[in-house]
ZANUDO-327475 format. One record per residue: residue in three letters; z, y negated, x of N, C-alpha, C in turn. Coordinates in steps of 0.001 Angstrom, whole numbers, plus 500000, padded with zeros to 6 digits. Atoms other than C-alpha are relative to their C-alpha. Layout:
<recs>
ALAZYXZYXZYX/...
</recs>
This chain:
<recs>
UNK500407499670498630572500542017523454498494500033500135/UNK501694499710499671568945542785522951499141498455499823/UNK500518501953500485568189539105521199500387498942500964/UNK499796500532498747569696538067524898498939500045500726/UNK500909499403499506567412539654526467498619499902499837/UNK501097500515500678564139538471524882499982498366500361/UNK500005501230499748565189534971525242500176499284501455/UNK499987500395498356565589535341529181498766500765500413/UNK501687499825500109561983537049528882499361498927500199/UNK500661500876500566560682534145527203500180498803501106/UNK499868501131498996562105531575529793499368500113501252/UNK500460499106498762561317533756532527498132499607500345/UNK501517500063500413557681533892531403499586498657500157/UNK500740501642499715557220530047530493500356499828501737/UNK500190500453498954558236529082534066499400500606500939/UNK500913499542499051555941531333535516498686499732499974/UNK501063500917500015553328530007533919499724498385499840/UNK499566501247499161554313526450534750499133499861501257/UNK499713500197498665554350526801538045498364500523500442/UNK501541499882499812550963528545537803498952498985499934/UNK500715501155500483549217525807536138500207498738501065/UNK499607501315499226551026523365538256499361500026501435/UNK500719499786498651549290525210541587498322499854499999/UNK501811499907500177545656525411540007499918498137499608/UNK500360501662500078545938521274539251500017499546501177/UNK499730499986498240547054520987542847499088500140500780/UNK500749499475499632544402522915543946498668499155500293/UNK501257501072499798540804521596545379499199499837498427/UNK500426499709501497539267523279542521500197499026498787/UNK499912500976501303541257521877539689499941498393500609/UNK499914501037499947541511518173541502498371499763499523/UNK501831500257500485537445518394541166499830499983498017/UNK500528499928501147537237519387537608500776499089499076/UNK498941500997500047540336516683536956498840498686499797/UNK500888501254499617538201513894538299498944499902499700/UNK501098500391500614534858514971536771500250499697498385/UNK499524499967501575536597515395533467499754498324500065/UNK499642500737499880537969512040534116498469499036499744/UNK501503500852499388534454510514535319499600500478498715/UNK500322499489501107533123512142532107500201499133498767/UNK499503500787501007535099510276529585500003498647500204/UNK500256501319500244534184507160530721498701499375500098/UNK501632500339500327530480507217530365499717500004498722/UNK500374500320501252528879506523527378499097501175499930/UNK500656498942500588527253509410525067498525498947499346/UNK500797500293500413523616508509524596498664500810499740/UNK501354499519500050520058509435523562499148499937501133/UNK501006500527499290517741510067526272498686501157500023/UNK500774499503499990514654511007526653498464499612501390/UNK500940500048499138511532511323529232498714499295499650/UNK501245501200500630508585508384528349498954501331500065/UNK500888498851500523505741510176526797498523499553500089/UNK501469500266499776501894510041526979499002500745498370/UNK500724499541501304499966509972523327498895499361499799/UNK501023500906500701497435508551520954501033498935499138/UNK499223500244501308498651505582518432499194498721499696/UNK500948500952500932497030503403515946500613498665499480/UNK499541501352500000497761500066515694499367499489498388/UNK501065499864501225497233499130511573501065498862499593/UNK499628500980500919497693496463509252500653500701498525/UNK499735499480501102499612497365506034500241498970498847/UNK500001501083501050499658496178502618500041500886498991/UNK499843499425501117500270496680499075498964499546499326/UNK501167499882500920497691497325496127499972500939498801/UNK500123499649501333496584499126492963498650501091500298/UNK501615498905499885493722502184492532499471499526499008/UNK500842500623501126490886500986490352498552501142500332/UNK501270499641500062487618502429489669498649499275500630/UNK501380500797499850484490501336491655499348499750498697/UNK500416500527501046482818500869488140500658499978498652/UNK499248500318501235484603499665485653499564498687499147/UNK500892500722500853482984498511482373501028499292498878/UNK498900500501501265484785496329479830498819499874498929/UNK500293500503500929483247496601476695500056499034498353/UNK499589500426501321483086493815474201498991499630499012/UNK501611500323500531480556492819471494499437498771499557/UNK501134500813499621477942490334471259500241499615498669/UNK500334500968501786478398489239467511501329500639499474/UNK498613499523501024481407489410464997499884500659499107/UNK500285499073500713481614492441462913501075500965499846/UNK498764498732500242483875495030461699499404501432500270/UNK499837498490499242483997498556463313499829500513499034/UNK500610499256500590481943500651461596500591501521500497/UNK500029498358499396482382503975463822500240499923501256/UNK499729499566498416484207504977467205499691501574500523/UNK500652498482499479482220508329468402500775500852500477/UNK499216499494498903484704508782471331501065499643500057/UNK498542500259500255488268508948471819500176499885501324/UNK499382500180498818490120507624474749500757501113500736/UNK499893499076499028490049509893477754498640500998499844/UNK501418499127499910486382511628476950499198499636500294/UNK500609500233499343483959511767478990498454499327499458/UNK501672500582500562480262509889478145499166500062500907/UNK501354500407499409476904509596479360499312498914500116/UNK500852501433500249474771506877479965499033499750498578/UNK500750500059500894473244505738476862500455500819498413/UNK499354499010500505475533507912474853500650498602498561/UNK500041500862500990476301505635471300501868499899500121/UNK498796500139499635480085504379471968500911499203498541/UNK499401501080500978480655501964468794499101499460499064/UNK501122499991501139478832501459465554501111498549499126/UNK499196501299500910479594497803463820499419499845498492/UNK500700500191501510478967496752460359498818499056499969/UNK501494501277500211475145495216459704500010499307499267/UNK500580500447501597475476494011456612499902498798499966/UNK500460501461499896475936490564457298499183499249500899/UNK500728500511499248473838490201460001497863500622499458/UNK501481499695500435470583492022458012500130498620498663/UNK500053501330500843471802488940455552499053498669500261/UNK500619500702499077470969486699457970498874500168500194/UNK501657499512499632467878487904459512499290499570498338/UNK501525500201500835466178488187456028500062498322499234/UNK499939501503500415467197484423454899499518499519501298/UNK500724500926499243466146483426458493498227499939499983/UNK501272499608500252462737485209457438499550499229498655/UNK500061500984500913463082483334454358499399498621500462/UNK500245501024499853463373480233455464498667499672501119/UNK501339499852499646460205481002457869499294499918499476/UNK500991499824501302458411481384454643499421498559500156/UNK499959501241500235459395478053453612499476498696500766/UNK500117500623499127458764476267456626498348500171500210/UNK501062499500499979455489477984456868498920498913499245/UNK500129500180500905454554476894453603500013498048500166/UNK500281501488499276455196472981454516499346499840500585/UNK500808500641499116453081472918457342498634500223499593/UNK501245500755500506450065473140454979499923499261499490/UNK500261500938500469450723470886453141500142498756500645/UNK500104501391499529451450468362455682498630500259501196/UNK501220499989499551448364469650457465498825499401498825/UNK500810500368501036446366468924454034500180497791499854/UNK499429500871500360448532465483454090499357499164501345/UNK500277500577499035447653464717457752498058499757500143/UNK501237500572500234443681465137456801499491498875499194/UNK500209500724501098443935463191454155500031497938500642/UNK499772500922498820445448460172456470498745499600500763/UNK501126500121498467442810460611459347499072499578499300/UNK501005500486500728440299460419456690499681498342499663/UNK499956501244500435441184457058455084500033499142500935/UNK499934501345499285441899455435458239498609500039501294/UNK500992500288499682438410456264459556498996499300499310/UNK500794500679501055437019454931456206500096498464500094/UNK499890502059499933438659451347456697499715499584501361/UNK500484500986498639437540451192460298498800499616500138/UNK501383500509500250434137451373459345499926498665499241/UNK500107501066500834434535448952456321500804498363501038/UNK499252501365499172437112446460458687498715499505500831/UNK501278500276499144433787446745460886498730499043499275/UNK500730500513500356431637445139458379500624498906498983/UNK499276500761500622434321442821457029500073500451498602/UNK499889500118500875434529444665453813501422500604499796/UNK498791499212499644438257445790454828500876498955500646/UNK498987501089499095441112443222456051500471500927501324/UNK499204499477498653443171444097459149501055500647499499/UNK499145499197500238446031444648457258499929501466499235/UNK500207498270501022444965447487454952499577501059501415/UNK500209499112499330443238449101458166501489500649500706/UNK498776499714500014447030448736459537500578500875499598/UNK499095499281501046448506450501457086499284501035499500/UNK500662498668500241445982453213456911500270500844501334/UNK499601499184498671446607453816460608501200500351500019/UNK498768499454499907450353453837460264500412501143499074/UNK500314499254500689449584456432457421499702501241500890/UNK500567498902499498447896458709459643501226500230501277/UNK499290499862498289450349458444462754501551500483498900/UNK498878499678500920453194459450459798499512501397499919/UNK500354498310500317451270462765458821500347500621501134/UNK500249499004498562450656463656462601501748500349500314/UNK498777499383499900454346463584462657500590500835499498/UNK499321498618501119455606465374459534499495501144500471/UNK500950498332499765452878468350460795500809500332501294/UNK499659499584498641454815468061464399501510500816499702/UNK498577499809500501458495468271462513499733501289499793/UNK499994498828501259457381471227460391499281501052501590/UNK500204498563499402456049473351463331501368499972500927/UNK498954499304499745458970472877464954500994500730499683/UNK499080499600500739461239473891462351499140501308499824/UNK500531498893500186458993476958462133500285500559501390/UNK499393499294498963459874477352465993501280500289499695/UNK498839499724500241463317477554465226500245500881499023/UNK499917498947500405462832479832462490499944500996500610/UNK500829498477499450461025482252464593501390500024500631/UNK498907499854498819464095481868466915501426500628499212/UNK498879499932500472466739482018464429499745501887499721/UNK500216498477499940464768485629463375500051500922501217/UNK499691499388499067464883486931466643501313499813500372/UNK498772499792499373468406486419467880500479500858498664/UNK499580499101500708468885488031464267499759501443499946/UNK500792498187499871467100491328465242500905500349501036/UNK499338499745498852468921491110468328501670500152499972/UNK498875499972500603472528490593466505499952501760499513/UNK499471499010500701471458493401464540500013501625500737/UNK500130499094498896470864495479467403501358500157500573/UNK498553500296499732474120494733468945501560500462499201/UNK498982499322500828475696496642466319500318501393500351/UNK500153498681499538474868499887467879500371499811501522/UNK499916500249499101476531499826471318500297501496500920/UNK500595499127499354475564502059474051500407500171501195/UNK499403499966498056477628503251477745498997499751500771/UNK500933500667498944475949501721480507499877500933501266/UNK499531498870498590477373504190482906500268501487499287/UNK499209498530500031478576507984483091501515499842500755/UNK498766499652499192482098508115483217500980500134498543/UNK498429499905500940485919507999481097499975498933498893/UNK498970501102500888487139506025478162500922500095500735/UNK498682499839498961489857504686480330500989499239498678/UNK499329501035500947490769502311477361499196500012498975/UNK500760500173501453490296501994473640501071499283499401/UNK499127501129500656491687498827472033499674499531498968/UNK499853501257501813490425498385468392499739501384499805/UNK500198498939500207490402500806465939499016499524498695/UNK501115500049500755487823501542463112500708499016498793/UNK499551501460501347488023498556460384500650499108500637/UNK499630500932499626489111496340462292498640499040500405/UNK501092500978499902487272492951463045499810499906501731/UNK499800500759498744485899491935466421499221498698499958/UNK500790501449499884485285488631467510499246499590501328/UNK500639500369498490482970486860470189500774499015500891/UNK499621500925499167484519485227473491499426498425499809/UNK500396501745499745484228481468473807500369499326501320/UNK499256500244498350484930479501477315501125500022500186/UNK498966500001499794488264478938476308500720501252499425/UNK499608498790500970488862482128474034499516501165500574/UNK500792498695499662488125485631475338499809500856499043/UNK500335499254501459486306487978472946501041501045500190/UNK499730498327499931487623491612472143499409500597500590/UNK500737499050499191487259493775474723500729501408498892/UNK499927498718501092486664497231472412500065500874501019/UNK499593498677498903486960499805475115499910499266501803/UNK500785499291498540486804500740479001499519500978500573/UNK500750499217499572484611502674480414499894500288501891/UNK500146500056498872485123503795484118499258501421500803/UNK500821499077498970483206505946486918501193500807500931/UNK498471499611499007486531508034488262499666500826501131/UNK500409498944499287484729510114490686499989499023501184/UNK499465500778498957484867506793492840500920498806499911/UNK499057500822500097487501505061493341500767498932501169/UNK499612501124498583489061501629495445501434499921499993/UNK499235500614499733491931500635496387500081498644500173/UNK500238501547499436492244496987496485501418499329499744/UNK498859499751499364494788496239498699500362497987500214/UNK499588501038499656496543492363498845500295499962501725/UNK499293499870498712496680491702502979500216498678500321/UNK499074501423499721498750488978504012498895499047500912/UNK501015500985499114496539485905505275500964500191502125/UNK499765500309498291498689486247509100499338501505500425/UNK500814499020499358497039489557509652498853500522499319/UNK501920499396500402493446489593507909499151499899501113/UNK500952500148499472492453488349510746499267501892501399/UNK500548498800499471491673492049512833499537500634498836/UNK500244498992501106490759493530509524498044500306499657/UNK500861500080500134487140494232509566498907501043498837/UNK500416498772500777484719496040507090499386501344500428/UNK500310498534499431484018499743507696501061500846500943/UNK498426499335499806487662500596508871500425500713499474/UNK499349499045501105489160503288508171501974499818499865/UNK498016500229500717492985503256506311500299501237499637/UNK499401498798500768494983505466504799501064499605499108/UNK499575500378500943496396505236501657500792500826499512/UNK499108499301500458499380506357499990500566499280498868/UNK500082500404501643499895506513495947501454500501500184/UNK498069500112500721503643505987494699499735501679499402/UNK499522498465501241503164509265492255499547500622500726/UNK499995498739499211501689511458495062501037499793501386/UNK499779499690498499503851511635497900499933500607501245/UNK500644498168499192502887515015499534499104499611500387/UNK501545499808499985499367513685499950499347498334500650/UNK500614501213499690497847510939502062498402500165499963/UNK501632499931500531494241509781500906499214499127501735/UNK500517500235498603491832508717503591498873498567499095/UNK501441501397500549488928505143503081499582499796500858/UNK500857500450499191486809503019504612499927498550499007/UNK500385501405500625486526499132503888498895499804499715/UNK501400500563500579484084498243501826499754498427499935/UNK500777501838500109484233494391501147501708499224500355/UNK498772500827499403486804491552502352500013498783499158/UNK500141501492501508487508488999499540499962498912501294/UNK499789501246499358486622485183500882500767499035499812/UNK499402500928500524488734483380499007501328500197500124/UNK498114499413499461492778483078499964500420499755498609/UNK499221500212501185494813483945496792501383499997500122/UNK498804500682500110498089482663496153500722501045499279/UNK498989499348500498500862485568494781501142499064498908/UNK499342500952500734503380484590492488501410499119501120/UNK499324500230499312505759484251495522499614498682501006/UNK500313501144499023503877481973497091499009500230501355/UNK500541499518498329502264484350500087498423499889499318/UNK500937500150499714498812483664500929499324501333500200/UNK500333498701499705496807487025500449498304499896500047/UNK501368500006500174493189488150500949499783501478499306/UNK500286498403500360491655491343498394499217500541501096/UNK501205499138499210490321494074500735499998501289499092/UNK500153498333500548488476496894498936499768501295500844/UNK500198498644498949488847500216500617499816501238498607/UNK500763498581500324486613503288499323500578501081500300/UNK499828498337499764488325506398498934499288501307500029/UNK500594498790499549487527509556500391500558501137498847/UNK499456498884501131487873511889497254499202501446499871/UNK500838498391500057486867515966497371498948500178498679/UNK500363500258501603484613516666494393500379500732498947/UNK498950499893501655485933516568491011500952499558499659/UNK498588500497500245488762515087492021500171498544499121/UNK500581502112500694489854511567489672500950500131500609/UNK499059501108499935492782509499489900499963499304498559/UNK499711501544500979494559507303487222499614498913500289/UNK500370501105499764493193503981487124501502499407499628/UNK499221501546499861495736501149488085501389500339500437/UNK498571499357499499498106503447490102500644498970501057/UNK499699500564498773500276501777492807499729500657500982/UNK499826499440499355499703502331495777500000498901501498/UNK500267500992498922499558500863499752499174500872501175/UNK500336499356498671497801501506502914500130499586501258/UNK500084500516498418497564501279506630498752499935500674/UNK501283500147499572494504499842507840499989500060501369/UNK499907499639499406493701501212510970499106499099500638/UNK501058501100499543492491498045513139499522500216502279/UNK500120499615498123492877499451517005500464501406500298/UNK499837498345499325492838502959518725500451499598501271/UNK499177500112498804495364503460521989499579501618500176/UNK500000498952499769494260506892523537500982500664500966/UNK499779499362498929496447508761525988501417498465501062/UNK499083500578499725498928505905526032501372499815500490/UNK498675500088499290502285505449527904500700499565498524/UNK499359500471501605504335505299524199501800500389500188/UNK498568500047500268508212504840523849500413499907498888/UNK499413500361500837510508504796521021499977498081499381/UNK499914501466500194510218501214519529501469499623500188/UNK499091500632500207513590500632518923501101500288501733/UNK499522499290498704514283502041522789499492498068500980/UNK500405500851499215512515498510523634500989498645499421/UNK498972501092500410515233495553523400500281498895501007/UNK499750500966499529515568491944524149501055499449500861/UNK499334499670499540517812491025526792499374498398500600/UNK500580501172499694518320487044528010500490499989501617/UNK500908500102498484516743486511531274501381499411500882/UNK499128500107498977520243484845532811501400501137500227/UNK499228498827499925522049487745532098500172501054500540/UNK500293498693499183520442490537533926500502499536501468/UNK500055500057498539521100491066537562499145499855500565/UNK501373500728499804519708489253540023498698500562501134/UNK501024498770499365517994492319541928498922499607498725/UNK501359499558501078516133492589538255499472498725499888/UNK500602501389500175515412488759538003498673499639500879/UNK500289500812498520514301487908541698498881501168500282/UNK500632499178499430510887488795542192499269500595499127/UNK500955498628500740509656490898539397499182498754499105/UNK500692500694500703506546489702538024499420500125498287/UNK499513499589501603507039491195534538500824498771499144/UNK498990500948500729509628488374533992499503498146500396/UNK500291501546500263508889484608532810501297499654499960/UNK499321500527499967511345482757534132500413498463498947/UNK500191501262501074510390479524531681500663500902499019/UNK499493499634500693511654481694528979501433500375500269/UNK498283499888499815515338482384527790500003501424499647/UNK499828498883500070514395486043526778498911501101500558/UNK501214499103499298512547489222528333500583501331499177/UNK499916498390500728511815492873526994500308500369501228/UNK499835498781499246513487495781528977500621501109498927/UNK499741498466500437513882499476528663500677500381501276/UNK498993499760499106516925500935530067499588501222500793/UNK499848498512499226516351503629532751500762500733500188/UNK498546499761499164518781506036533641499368500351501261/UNK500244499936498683518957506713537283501471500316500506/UNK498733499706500108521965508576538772500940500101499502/UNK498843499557501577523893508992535424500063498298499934/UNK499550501103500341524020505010535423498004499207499032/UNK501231500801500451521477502369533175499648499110500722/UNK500557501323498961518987500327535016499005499531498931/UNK500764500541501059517545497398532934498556499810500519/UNK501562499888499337513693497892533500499212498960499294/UNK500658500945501095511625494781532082498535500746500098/UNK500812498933500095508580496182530517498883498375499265/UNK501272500548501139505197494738529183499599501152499085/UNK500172498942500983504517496134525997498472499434499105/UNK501079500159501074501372496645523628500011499952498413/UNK500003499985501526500822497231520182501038500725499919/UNK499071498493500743503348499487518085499648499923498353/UNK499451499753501750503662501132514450501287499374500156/UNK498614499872500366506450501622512796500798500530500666/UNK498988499745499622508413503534514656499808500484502104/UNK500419500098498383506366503831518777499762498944500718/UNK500445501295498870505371501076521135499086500735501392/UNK500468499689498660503329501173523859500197499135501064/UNK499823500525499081504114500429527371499248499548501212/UNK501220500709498593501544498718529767500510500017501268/UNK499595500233498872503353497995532606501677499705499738/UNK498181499545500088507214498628534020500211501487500181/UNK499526499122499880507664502125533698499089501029500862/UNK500767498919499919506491505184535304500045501253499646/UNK500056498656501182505688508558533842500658501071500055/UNK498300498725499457509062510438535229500748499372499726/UNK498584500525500266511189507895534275500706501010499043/UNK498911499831501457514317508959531268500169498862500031/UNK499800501536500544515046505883529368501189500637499153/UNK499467499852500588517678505662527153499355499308498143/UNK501031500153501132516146505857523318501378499419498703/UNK498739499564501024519450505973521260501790500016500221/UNK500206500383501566521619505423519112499349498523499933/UNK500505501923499829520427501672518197501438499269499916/UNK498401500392500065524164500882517464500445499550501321/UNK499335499813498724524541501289520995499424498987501162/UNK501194501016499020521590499832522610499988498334499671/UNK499761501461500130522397496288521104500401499569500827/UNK498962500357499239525016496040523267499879500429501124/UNK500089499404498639524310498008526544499630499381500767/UNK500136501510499348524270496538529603499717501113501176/UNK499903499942498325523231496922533269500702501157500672/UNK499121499354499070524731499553535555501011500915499208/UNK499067499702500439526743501616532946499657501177500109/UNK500049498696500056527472504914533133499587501031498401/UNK500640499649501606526018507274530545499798501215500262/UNK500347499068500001525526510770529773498982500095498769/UNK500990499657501298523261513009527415500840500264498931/UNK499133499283501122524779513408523954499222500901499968/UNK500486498193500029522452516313523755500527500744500524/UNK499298499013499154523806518007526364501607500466499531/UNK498581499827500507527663517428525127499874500440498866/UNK499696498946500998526544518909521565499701501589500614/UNK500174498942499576525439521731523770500958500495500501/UNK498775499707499779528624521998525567500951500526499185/UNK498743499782500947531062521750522470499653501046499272/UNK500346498878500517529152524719520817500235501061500786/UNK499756498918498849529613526637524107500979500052500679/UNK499055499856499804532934525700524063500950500741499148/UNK499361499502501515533825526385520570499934501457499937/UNK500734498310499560532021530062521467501609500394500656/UNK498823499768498857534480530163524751501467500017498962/UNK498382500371500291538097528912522769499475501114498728/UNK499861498830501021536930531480519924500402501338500678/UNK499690498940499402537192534145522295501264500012500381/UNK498679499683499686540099533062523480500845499966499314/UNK498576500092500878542440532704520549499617501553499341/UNK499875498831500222541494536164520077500429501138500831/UNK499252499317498917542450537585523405501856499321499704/UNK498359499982499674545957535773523126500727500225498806/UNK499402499419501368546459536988519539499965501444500106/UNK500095498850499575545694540071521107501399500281500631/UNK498672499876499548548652539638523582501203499640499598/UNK498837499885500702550788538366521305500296501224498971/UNK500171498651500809550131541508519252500979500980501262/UNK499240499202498797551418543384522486501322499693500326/UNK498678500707499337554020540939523278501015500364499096/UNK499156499241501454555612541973519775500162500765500217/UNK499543498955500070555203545368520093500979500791500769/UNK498719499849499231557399545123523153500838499789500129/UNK498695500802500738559781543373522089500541501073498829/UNK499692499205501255560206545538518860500526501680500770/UNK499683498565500005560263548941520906501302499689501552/UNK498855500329499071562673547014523646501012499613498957/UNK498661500241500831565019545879520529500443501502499653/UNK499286498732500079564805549556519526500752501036500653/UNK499110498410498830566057551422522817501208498844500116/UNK498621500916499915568820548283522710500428500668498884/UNK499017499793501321570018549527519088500783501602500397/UNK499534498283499813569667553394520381501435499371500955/UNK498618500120498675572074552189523698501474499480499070/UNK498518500070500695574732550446521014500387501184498814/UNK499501498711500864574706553933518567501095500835501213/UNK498843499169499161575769556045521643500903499563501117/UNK498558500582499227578168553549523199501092500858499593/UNK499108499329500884580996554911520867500419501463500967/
</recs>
């Protein structure tokens, strides 16, 4: 009886709230919120946003390497074995500071046999000075006697070709005494060259021979041993490969900004210093030009030499610019648009098969706006002409904007994540009010089954 009774509750109940529901859909009310729902779900969820007014820098970018404004390669001037390395790679030197000590021994060899043979040479040119008087003499003696016929022609001959023989041997022998002198000096100068001396103040950046080992001298086709490097780390370049299609805005005394692979946290600041003239060829094939850019470094600060790194050369300033999303600006072919947007607007080149627009919204629907645009980075554009500075455009997603068209209806997805959070709020509340009344709805039920059990005890 009582489990009757519950189940003509329960029926009771649903068709009362039926019939409720069925009067509030009916209603002006619900037909409105019916039909916006409705209207709702068939607009498209998009990004929008209100065109903006900034600064933005229009820059060339490129990849490169950090190097040292002075960087010394040292190698040495004569062949010799490594006597003594002072300094160890990574310590600091002075100018003039003794870097590399070679072995003399064979070059004081030298020297004193080239002093030798100076001797020797010496030593000849008196006697062919003694040899060349001797000559001059005789062949003034037979010009007198040829003069008084007591002398033929030929003997005078052959006294003259006598003398024109000495004057030579005496010419041979001082030259070979120049060449001594010469051979002794480049030997003083060898032996000098054994003691080698930093040119600059700065790092062992590099040390590539070690003590006892031999070095040898470069040749045109052979490069010597380079025995250390020596760099100045307190300034340092960047020298940056920039693609031959955009060297051309790149001018010297620009400032860039540079960013090293191993710092990421930290963008460095320059200024162009020099613009290579010559176009170099990559291994890929691209046409590049070196630009050195001068970093701005605090003091004390170094850098590793031969870090990666790239920058953005900063070739044009936009102040106070009309700037949009770049990817908010999309191609759109010229017989496609409507012909309100065609007919008339002088934004659009009809000779062409494509035009830039930026979608407006305007009454919850998109209007395709053709736009002239300026420079952009990476991720802004600027807008010259087309828009004005109250428009909303639609910025987002890009998924979306490929495809969007003309006249479509559209809402804010911002707004609808704002909604569904302030719905999710709302339906939390409520599955706690009707867990509430089902809490009640039980307990009446339970104390209506119990006065049913009392009524079948005192039937009897």
């Amino acid at each position: 009886m009582g489990f009757g009774k519950v189940i003509g509750i329960t029926v009771v109940g649903v068709g009362i709230i039926a019939a409720v529901g069925l009067m509030v859909v009916k209603s002006p009310i619900g037909k409105q919120f019916t039909e916006g729902r409705n209207q709702q779900d068939d607009s498209l969820a998009v990004i929008m946003e209100p065109v903006t007014f900034g600064d933005l820098e229009r820059t060339v970018s490129a990849p490169g390497s950090i190097e040292p404004r002075k960087l010394i390669n040292i190698s040495s001037q004569v062949s010799a074995k490594v006597l003594a390395l002072p300094f160890e790679e990574g310590e600091f030197v002075n100018e003039g500071d003794v870097v590399i000590r070679l072995d003399p021994q064979n070059l004081i060899a030298i020297l004193d046999s080239s002093k030798a043979g100076l001797k020797q040479q010496q030593a000849s040119l008196l006697g062919a000075e003694a040899s060349l008087i001797n000559a001059r003499v005789q062949y003034e003696r037979l010009q007198s006697l040829q003069e008084t016929g007591d002398a033929t022609q030929a003997e005078l001959d052959s006294a003259e070709a006598a003398y024109l023989n000495a004057q030579s041997s005496k010419a041979v022998i001082e030259a070979s005494i120049e060449q001594a002198e010469a051979r002794i000096e480049q030997a003083e100068k060898d032996l000098e060259n054994t003691v080698i001396s930093s040119p600059i103040d700065g790092v062992i950046t590099s040390l590539n021979t070690e003590v006892g080992e031999t070095v040898i001298v470069g040749t045109t086709n052979n490069p010597g041993s380079i025995i250390m490097e020596i760099a100045d780390l307190s300034e340092m370049l960047l020298k940056a490969a920039v693609d031959e299609a955009n060297i051309s805005p790149v001018e010297v005394g620009q400032e860039a900004k540079i960013f090293i692979n191993a710092y990421t946290d930290r963008e460095y600041q320059g200024n162009i210093q020099r613009i290579g003239l010559k176009r170099q060829v990559a291994s890929d094939g691209t046409g590049t030009f070196e630009v050195e850019i001068l970093m701005n470094l605090s003091e004390g600060e170094t850098l590793y030499s031969g870090l990666s790194a790239s920058t953005d050369i900063i070739v044009e300033h936009f102040y106070d610019a009309m700037i949009v999303p770049s990817q908010a600006v999309v191609d759109r072919r010229i017989e496609e648009l409507p012909e309100d947007v065609r007919e008339g607007n002088d934004l659009i080149d009809l000779n062409k098969t494509f035009t830039r627009i930026v979608y407006v919204v305007k009454d919850g629907k998109t209007v395709a706006t053709p736009v002239t645009v300026g420079p952009s980075d990476l991720t802004q554009t600027v807008i010259t002409e087309g828009l004005s500075k109250d428009d909303i455009i639609v910025t987002g997603p890009f998924r979306l904007l490929v495809d969007l068209k003309h006249d479509r209806a559209v809402r804010d997805q911002n707004a609808d994540t704002e909604s569904e959070s302030t719905d999710t709020t709302d339906e939390s509340a409520d599955d706690d009010q009707t867990e509430s009344d089902q809490n009640e709805e039980a307990e009446a039920v339970q104390s209506e089954d119990d006065q049913s059990s009392d009524d079948d005890q005192e039937s009897p």
